[in-house]
N, C-alpha and C positions, 0 to 999 in steps of 0.2 A: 504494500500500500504506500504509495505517497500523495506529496502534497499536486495539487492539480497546477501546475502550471501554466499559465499563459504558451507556451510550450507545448507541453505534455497534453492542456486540452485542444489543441490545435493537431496535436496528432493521432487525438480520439475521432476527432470529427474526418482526416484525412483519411486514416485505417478502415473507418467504418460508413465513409461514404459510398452508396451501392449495397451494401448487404442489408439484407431484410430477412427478419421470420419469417416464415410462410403466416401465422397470426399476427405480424404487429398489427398495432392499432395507433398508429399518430405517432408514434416516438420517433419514430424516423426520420421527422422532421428537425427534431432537436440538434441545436449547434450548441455544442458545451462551451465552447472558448467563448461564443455571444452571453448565453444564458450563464455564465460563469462568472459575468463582467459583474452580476448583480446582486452576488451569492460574496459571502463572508469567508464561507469554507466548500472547497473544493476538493475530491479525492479520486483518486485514477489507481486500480488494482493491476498491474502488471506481472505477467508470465516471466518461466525463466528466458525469454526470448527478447524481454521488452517491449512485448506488443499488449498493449494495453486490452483489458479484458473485462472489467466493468469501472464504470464513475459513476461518483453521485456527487451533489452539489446543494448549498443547504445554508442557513443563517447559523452562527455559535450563538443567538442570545435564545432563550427558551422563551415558548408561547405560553399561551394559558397557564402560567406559574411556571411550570415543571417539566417540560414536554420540549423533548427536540425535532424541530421540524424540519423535514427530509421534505426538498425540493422537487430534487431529481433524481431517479435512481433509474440505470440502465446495467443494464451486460449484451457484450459486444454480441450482435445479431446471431452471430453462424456457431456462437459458442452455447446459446438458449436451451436449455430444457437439460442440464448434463449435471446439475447441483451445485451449480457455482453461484447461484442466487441467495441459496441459503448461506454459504459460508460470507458470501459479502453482507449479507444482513447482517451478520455474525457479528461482523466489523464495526457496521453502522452502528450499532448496539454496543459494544464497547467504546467509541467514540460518546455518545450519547452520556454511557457512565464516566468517562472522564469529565464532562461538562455536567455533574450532576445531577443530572437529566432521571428523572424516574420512568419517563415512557418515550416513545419515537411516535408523532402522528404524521402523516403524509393521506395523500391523496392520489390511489392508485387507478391505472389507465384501466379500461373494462377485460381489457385481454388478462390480465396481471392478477385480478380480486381472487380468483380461485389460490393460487399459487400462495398471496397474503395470509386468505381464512383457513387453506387447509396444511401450507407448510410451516409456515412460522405460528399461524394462531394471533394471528391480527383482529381485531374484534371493532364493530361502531365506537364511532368517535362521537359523544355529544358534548362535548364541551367547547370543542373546536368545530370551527365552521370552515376551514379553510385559509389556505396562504393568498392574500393580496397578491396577483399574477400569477398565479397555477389556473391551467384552464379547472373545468368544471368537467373532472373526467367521468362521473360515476353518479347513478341516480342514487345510488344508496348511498353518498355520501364519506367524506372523511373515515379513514380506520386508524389506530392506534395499535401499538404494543404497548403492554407493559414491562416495567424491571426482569419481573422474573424472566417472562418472554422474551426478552433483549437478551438476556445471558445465555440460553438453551440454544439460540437459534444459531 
């Protein structure tokens, strides 16, 4: 894991320009180095190859008291559905507890919500209604983890 460089997400967006899930849904629009400029904290999970293999991108101040909120979270298209979503939540989830963070809320794409409720154990969010410039990806609404679900995942 490192830090997201102006750089490094410049070589997210190049490596993974053209590659698409057979499921995405919208994310493949996303330019990290853009959507990076506006984001506090940045992260890019690289191979022992140095090809970059998931980012997310994200504010350090917590929302609704306690809660880290996750902007953006991707893994590089052709890499999708292998487990490496889990181990990078893993991460975000230890990021989260260094910032004393008790939960992680975000706001996942409709492709995505299965993956949230049935691999990590992501649950509704009422307390949060959403990040100021995240689209409006999901009728149901914002999901959360909790602590303990941050640590397991």
């Amino acid at each position: 894991m490192e830090r997201g460089t102006p750089q490094l997400l410049r070589q997210v967006d190049a490596e993974w320009l053209g590659l698409k899930h057979e499921d995405d849904d919208g994310s493949e629009s996303w330019r990290f180095h853009e959507l990076g400029q506006e984001c506090t904290e940045r992260f890019v999970v690289v191979d022992e190859d140095n090809r970059a293999v998931a980012a997310w991108l994200d504010h350090d101040r917590l929302v609704s008291g306690n809660a880290y909120r996750l902007d953006r979270f991707k893994i590089r298209p052709d890499m999708q559905r292998r487990g490496l979503g889990r181990f990078v939540f893993g991460l975000i989830g230890l990021r989260a507890q260094e910032l004393r963070a008790e939960r992680v809320v975000f706001q996942p794409m409709p492709a995505s919500e299965a993956f949230y409720r049935e691999k990590i154990g992501a649950t509704d969010c009422s307390d949060w209604k959403g990040g100021e410039g995240l689209p409006n990806t999901t009728a149901s609404g914002p999901r959360r983890m909790n602590g303990e679900a941050c640590r397991v995942a």
